[in-house]
N, C-alpha and C positions, 0 to 999 in steps of 0.2 A: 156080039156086035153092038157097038155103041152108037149112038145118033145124038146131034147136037139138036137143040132145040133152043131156040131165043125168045123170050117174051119181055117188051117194053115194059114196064111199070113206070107210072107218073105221080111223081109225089103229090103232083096238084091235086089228082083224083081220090087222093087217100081221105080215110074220115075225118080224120081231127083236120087237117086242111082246111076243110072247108069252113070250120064253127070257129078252129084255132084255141080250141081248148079238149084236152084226152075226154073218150067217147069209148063207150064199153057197148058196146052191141053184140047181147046175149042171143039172140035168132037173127043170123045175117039174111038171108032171104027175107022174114019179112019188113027188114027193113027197106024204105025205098033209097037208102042212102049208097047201102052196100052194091058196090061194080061188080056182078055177078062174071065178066068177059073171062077173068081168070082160072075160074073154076070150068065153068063150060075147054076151054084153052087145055088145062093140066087132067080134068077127071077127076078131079078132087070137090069134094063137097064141106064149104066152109060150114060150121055150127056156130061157132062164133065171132067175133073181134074184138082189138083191145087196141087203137090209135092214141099216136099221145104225138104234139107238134113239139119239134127240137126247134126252140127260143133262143136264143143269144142274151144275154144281159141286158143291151139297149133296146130289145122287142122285136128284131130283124128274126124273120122262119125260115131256119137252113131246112129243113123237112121232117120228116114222119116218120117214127116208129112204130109201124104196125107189124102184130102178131096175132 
């Protein structure tokens, strides 16, 4: 049996976002930056991150590649 599940994601709240420059965070909990809502949500437990902000040429931020 399959079940849909939706979770929002907000570019705004990603890491590089907010500094607007890529951000390596080696122990996501204990950073205070890292949105713990996702992991509590899925069951999964992040170890790390690696945010990098998608720039345009004239400096415009379409969003964030985080993994």
């Amino acid at each position: 049996m399959l079940t849909e599940r939706v979770l929002e994601l907000y570019w705004t709240r990603a890491l590089a976002n907010r500094s607007g420059v890529a951000v390596n965070v080696t122990d996501a909990y204990a950073d205070p930056r890292f949105n713990q809502a996702i992991d509590r949500t899925t069951g999964y437990h992040t170890r790390s991150a690696l945010s990098v902000p998608i720039i345009t040429r004239d400096g415009r931020r379409l969003g964030v590649m985080q993994a």
